[in-house]
C-alpha positions as a printed NumPy array, in Angstrom:
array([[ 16.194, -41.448,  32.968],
       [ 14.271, -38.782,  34.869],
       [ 15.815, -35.665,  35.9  ],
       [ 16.592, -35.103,  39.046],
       [ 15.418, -31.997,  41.042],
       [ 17.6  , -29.69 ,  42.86 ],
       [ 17.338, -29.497,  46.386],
       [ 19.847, -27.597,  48.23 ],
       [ 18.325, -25.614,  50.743],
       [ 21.208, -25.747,  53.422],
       [ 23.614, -24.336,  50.503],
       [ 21.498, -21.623,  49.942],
       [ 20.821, -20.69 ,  53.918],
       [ 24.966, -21.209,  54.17 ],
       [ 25.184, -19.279,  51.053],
       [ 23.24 , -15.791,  52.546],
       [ 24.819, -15.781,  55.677],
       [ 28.383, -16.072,  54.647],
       [ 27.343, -12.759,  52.225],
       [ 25.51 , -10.926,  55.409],
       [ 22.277, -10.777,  53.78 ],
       [ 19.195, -10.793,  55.054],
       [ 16.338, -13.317,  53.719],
       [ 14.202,  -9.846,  51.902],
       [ 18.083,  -8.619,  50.69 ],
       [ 18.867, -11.847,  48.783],
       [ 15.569, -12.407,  47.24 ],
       [ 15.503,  -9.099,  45.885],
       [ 19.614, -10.126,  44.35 ],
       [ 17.823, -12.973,  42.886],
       [ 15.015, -12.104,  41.377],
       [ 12.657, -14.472,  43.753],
       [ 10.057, -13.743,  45.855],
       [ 10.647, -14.036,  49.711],
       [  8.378, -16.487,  49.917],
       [  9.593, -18.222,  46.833],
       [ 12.99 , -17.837,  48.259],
       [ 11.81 , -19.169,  52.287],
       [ 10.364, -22.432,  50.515],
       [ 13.665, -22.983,  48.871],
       [ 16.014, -22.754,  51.616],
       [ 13.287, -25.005,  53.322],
       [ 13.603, -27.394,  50.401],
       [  9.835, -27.1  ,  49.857],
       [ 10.624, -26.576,  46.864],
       [ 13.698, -27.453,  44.423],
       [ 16.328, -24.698,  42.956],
       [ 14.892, -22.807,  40.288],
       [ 17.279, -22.073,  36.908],
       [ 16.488, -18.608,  37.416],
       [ 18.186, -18.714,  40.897],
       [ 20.712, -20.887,  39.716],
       [ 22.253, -18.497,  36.764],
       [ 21.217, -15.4  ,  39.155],
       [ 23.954, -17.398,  42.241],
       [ 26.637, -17.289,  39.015],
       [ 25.987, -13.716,  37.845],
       [ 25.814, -12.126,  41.011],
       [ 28.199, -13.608,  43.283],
       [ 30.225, -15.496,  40.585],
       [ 29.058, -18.389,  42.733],
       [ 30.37 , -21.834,  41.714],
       [ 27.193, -23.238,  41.294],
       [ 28.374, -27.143,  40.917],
       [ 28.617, -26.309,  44.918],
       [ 24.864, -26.927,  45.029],
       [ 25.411, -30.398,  43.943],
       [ 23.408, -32.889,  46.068],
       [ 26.537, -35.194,  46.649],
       [ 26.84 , -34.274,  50.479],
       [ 23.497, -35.088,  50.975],
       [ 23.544, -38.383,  48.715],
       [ 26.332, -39.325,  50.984],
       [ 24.512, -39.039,  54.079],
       [ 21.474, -40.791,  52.742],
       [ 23.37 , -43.425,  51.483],
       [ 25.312, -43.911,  55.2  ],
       [ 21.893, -43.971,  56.956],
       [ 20.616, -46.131,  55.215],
       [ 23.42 , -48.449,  55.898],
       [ 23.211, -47.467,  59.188],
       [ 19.397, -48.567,  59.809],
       [ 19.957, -51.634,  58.026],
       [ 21.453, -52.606,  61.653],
       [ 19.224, -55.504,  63.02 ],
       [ 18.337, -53.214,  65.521],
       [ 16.348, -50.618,  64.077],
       [ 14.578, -53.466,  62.49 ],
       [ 11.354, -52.578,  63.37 ],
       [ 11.499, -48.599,  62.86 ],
       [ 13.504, -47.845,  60.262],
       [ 12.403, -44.547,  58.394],
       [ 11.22 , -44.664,  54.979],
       [ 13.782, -43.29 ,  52.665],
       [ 12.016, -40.267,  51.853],
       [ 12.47 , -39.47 ,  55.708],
       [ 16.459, -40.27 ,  54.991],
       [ 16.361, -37.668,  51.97 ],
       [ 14.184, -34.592,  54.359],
       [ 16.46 , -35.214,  56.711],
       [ 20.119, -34.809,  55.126],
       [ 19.058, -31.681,  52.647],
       [ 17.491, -30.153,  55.823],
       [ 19.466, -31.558,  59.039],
       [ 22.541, -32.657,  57.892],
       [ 24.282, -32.3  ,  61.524],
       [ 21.638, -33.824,  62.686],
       [ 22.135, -36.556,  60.369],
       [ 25.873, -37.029,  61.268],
       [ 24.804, -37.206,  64.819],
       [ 23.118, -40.089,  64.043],
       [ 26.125, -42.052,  62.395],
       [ 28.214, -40.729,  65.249],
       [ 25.904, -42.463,  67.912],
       [ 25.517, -45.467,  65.615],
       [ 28.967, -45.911,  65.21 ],
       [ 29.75 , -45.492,  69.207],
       [ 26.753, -48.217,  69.555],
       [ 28.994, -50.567,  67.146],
       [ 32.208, -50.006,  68.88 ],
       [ 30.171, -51.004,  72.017],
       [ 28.6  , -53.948,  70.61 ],
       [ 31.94 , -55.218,  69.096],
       [ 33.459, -54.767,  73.089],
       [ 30.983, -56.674,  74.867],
       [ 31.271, -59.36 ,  72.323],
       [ 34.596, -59.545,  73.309],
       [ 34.183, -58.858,  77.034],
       [ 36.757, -61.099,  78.246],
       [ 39.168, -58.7  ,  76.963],
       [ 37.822, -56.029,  77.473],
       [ 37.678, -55.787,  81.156],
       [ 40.145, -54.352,  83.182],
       [ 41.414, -52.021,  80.457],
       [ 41.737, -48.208,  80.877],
       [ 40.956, -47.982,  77.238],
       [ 37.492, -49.75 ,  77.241],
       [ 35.869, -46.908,  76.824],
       [ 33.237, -46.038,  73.826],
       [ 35.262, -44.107,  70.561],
       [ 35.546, -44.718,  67.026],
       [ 37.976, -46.709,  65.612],
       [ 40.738, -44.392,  64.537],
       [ 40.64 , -45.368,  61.182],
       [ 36.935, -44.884,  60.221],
       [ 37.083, -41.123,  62.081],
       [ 39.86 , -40.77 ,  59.512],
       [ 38.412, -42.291,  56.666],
       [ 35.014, -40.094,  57.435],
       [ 37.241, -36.944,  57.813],
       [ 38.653, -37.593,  53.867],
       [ 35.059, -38.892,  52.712],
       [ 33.314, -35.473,  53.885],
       [ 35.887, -33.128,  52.437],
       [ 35.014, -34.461,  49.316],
       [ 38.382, -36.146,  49.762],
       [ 39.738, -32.276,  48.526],
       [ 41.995, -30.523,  50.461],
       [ 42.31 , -27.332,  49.447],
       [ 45.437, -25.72 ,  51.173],
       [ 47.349, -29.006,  50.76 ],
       [ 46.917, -29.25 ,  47.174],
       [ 47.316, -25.758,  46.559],
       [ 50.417, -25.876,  48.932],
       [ 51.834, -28.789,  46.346],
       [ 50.558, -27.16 ,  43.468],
       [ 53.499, -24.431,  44.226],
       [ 56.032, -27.165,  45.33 ],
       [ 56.105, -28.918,  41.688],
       [ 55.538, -25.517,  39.775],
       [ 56.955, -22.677,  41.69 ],
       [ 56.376, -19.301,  40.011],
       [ 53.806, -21.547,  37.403],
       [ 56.659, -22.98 ,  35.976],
       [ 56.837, -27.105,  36.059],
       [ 60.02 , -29.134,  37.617],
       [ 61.268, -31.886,  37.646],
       [ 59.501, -33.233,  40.565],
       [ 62.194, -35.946,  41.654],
       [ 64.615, -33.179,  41.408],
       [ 62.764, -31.074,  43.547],
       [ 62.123, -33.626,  46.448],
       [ 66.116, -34.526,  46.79 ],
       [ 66.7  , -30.701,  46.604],
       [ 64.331, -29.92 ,  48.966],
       [ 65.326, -32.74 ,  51.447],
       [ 68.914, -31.595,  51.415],
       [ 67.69 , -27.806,  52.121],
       [ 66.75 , -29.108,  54.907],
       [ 69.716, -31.143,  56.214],
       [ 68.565, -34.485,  55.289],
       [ 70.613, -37.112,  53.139],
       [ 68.622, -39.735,  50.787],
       [ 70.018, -43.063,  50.733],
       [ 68.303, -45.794,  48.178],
       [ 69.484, -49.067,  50.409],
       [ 68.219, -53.111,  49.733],
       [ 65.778, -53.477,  52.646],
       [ 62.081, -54.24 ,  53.583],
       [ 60.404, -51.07 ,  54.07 ],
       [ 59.487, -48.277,  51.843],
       [ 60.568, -45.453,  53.729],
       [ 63.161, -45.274,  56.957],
       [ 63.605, -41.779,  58.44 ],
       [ 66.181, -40.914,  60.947],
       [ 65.556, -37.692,  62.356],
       [ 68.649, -37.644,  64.499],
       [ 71.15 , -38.794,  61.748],
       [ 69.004, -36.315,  59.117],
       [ 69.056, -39.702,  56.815],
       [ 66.188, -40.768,  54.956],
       [ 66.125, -44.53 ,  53.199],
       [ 64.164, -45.532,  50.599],
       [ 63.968, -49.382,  49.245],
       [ 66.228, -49.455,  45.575],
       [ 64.015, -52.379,  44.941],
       [ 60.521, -49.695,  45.024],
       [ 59.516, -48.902,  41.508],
       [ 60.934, -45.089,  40.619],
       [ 57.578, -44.161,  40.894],
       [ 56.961, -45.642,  44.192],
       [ 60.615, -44.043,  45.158],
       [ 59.663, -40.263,  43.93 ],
       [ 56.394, -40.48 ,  46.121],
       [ 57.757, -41.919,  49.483],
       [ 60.559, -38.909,  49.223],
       [ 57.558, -36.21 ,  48.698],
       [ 55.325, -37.609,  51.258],
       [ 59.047, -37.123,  53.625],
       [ 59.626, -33.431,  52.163],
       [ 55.469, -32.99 ,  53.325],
       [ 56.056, -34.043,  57.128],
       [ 59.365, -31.611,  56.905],
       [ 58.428, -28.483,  54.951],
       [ 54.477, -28.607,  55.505],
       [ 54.169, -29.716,  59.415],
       [ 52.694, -25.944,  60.084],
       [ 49.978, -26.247,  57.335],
       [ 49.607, -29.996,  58.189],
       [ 48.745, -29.405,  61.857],
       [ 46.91 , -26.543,  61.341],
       [ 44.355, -28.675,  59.362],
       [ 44.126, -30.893,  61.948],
       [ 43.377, -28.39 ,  64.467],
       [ 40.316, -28.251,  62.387],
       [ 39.681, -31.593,  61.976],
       [ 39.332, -31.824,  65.675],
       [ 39.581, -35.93 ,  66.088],
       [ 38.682, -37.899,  69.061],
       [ 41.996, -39.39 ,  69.888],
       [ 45.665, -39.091,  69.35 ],
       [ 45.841, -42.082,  66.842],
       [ 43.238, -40.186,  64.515],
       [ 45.18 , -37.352,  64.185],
       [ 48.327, -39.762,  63.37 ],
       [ 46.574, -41.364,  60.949],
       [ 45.031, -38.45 ,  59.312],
       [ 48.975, -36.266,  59.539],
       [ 50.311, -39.22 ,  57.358],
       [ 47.081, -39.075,  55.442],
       [ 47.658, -35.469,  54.891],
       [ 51.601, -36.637,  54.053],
       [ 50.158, -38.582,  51.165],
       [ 47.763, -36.264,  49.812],
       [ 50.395, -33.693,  49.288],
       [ 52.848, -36.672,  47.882],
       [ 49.922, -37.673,  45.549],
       [ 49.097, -33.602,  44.318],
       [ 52.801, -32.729,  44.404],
       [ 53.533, -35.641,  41.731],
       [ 50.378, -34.612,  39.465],
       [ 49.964, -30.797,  39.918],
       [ 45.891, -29.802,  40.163],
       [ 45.633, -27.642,  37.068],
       [ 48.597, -29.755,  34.788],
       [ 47.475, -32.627,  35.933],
       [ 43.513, -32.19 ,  34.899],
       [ 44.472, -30.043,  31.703],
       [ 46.7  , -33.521,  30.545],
       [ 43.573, -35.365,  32.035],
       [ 41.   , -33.508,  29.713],
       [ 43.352, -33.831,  26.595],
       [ 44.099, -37.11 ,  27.301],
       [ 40.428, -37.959,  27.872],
       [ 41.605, -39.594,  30.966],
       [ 43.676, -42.647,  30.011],
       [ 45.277, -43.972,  32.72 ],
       [ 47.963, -45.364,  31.065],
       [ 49.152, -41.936,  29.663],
       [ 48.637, -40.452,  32.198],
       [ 51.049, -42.58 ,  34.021],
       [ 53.95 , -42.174,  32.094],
       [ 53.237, -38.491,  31.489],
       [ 53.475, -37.651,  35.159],
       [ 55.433, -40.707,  36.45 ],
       [ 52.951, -42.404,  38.297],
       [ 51.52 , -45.243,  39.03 ],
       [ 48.138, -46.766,  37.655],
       [ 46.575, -46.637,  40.915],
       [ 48.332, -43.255,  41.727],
       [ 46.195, -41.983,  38.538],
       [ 43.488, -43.005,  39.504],
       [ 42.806, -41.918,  43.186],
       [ 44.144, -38.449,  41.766],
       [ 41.372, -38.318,  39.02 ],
       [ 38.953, -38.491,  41.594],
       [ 40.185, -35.65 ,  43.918],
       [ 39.779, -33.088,  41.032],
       [ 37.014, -30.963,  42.88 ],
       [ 38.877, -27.86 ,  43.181],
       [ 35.668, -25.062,  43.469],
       [ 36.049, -23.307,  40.354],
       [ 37.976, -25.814,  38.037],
       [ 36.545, -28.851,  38.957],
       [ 37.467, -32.091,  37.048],
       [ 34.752, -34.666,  35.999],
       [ 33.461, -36.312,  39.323],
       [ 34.434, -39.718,  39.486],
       [ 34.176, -42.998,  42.225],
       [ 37.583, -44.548,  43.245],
       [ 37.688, -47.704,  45.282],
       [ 40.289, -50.542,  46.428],
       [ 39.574, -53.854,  47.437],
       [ 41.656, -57.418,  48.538],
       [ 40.642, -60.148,  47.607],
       [ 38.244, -60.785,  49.977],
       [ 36.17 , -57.9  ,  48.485],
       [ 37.096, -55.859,  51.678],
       [ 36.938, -52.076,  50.344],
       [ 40.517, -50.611,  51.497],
       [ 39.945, -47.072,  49.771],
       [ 37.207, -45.15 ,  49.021],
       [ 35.608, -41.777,  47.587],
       [ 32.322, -40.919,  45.423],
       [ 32.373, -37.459,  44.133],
       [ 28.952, -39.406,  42.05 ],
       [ 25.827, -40.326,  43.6  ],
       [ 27.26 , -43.55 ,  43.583],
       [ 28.621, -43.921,  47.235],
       [ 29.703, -47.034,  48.795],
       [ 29.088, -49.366,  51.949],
       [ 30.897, -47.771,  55.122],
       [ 30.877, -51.675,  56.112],
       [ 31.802, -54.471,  54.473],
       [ 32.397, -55.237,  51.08 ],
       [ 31.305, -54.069,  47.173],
       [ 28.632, -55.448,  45.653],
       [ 29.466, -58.739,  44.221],
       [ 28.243, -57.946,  40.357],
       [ 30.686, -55.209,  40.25 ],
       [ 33.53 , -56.058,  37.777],
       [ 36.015, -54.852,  40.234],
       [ 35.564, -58.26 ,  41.663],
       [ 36.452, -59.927,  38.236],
       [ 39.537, -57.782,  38.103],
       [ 41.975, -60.61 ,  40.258],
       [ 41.082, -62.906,  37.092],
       [ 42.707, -60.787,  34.175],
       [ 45.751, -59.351,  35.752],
       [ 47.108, -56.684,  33.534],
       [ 44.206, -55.641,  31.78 ],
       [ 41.458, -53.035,  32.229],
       [ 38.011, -54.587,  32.584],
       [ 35.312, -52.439,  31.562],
       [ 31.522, -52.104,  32.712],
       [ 28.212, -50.134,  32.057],
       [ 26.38 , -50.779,  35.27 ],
       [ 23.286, -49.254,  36.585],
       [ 22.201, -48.484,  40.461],
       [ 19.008, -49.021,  41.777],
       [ 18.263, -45.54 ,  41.71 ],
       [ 18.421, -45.893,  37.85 ],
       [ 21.839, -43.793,  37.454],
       [ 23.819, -45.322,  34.644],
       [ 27.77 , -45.408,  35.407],
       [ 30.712, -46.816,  33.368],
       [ 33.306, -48.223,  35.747],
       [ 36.821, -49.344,  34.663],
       [ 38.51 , -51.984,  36.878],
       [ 42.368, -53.401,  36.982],
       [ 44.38 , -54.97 ,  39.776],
       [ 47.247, -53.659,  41.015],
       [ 49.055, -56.251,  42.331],
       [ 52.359, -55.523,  44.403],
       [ 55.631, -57.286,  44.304],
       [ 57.09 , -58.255,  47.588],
       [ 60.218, -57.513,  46.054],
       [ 61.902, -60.719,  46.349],
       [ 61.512, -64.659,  45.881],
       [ 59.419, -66.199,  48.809],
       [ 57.596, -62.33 ,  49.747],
       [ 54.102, -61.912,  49.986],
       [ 52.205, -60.01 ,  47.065],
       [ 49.815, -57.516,  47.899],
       [ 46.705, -58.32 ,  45.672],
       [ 44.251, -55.849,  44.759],
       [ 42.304, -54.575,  42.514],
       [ 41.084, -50.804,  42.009],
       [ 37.908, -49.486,  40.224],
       [ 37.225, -45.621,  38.462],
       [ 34.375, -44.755,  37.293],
       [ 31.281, -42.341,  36.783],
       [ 28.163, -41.321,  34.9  ],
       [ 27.469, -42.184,  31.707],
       [ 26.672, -38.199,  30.935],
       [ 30.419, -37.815,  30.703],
       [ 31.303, -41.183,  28.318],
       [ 32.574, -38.745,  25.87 ],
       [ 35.304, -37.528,  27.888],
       [ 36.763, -40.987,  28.547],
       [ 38.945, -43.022,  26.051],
       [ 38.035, -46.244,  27.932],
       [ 33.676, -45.74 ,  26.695],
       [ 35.013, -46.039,  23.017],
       [ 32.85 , -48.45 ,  20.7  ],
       [ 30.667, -49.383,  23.807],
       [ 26.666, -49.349,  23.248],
       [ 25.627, -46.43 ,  25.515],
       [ 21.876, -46.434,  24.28 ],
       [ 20.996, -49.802,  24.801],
       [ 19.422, -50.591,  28.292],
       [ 20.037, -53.949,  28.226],
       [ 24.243, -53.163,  27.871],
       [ 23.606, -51.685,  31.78 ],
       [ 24.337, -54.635,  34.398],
       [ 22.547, -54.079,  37.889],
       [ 25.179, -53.053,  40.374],
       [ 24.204, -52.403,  44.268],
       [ 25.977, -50.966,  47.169],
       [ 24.935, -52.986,  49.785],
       [ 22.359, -56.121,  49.945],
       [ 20.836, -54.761,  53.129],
       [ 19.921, -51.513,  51.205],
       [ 19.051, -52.806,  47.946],
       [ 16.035, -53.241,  46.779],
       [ 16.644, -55.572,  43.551],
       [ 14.305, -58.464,  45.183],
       [ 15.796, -60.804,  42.013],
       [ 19.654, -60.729,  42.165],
       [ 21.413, -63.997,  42.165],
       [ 23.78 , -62.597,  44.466],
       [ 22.138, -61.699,  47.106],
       [ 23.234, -62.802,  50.46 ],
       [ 20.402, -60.781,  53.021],
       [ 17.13 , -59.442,  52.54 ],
       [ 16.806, -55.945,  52.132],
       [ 16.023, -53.644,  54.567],
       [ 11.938, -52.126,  54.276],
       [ 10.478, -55.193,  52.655],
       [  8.381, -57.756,  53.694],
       [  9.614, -61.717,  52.836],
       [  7.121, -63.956,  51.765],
       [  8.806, -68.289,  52.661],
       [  7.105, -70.988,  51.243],
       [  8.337, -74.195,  51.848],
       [  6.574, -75.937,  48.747],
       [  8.946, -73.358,  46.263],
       [ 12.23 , -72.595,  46.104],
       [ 13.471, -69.949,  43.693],
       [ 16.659, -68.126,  43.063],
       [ 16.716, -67.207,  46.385],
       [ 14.922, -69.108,  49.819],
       [ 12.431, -66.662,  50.105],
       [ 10.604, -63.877,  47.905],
       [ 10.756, -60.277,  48.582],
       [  7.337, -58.485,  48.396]])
């Protein structure tokens, strides 16, 4: 594989003006040229090492913070974007894509702002019928996707939230018993826990200061839905104050993204940043360890492993995603290149799809993007009881993965052939964007190439992409 060039321009620029320095001042701190230093934070030319170590030794600057991920993401989101039927005609060359999110990345998110508003008004006229007369016919995003945008450009990291349950389940550096700790800190504040039989998770009466929780929810299950409670209580301030700076569109956002908040601190409360990636590390990330080390569940694990990006102590970066059955993704978050279709579902080679056939077991994968980045991927469902004869499971599956560089770190890439191409399988994101003209799965054409039908020849496919 060919290594890849750094180009991080609009780090650097954000870099000198956060220190007050003037263009002259911080090449002379790094040992460039002002020219030299003008074509890099014009991404005319890529990071030099020399720049790199001289960002570390002089400003103890986390350097991993010049990682092209942002930019990836925004590349990848275009593209998706312009694989629209409208833009069929002009759709930038990807190169364009690339200039454009290392050098105008609010421009770029502009641009998937618009698009999106242009969806949400294609999806109402389609439904006009319905749509007229209505106060709230107006052009927004959907609630959930400004949410689910909010978590996917933080890097899904919060910092003051996890740092804020970092000193709930360790106060003074010293670990608790987390379970413990939630009751306790539920009845400092007034409020009784009752386990009851009953359909829901989680019942809160703030008048009667009782909180239920289902006796039929595994322990695990139990010992989050009380945290997430003690998050909305004891962190509202810290909660609201984040999204103050979130600044969503509507009121439903910002109730989707408190409770999302409510669960991140659940989720970093239950597996403390720096125990959790130190057991992680030593544990070379098995899941199932993992799980009973910090009583959680599989799926808990494994959306945790892939929030490690704490500047400073960062954990390996890993992909997490969810999908039902239908291959709908549910969750997501790439802290790889590997990002994933804003729309729609996962690519259909991916073994997460395979995962509803072998329930109970973890199916592993070497699998290898069209950009020629090699990944392993782990996949399991996660299936959830409806807690009684005659209720509806919940069927899903979940996938964690990331590049092959870091195979050594993982228990799950033992006795697998990492040197042999032919052990990759070709994995996608989305058919519109990629560019494999030969998969047996594809189910459009991809966006930028030219088909070629003949009616005489049928192939894999009904027509050939040039």
């Amino acid at each position: 594989m060919t290594t890849q060039k750094l180009y991080a321009g609009t780090k650097l620029r954000e870099t000198r003006s956060r220190l007050g320095l003037t263009q002259k001042a911080f090449a002379g701190k790094l040992g460039v040229s002002l020219p030299y230093l003008n074509q890099m934070e014009n991404n005319n030319r890529p990071v030099s090492t020399t720049v790199v170590l001289s960002l570390a030794q002089e400003f103890g600057f986390d350097v991993t913070e010049l990682s092209t991920g942002d930019a990836e993401r925004l590349v990848s989101d275009m593209r998706e974007a312009l694989a629209d039927p409208v833009f069929a005609e002009i759709a930038p060359p990807l190169a364009d894509l690339r200039l454009t999110a290392s050098n105008a990345p609010t421009l770029a998110r502009a641009f998937l702002e618009l698009h999106r508003a242009y969806r949400q008004t294609h999806e109402r006229l389609a439904s006009l019928d319905e749509a007229l007369g209505r106060e709230d016919a107006r052009t927004q995003p959907s609630p959930w996707d400004e949410v689910r945008d909010f978590f996917h450009y933080c890097d899904n990291y919060i910092d003051a939230v996890d740092v804020a349950a970092e000193h709930f389940a360790a106060p003074g550096g010293a670990p608790t018993n987390i379970r413990l700790a939630a009751i306790k800190a539920l009845g400092h504040a007034g409020v009784r826990v009752e386990f009851a039989d009953m359909d829901k998770l989680r019942q809160f009466d703030p008048e009667a200061k009782l909180l239920r929780i289902s006796s039929s929810a595994a322990p695990q299950t139990q010992t989050f839905q009380m945290l997430l409670q003690v998050a909305l209580l004891e962190q509202e301030q810290l909660i609201e104050a984040t999204l103050d700076l979130a600044r969503f569109q509507s009121s439903e956002a910002r109730d989707i993204a408190k409770i999302g908040l409510a669960n991140y601190f659940a989720g970093a409360a239950l597996m403390p940043y720096t125990a959790f990636l130190t057991a992680a590390n030593e544990m070379r990330h098995d899941l199932e360890r993992l799980a009973v080390r910090f009583g959680a569940s599989i799926e808990q694990v494994a959306h945790r492993l892939s929030t490690l990006q704490r500047p400073g102590n960062k954990g390996i970066p890993f992909f997490f995603v969810r999908v039902d059955q239908a291959g709908t993704i549910t969750k997501r978050h790439s802290a790889t290149r590997l990002q994933f279709a804003r729309f729609g579902g996962a690519c259909p080679l991916w073994n997460v799809h395979r995962a509803f056939e072998t329930p109970g077991r973890f199916l592993r994968q070497l699998a290898e993007t069209p950009d020629g980045v090699r990944y392993i991927s782990l996949a399991r469902d996660v299936s959830k009881s409806g807690g009684s004869f005659g209720a509806p499971v919940r069927r899903y599956a979940i996938a964690l993965g990331c590049e092959v560089r870091h195979a050594d770190a993982l228990v799950y890439a033992d006795g697998l052939n990492l040197q042999m191409p032919q052990a990759f399988e070709p994995i996608g994101i989305s058919c519109r964007i990629c560019e494999r003209a030969t998969c047996h799965q594809r189910s459009v054409p991809p966006l930028e190439r030219r088909l070629k039908v003949e009616a005489g020849t049928r192939g894999i496919l009904p027509y050939e992409v040039a």
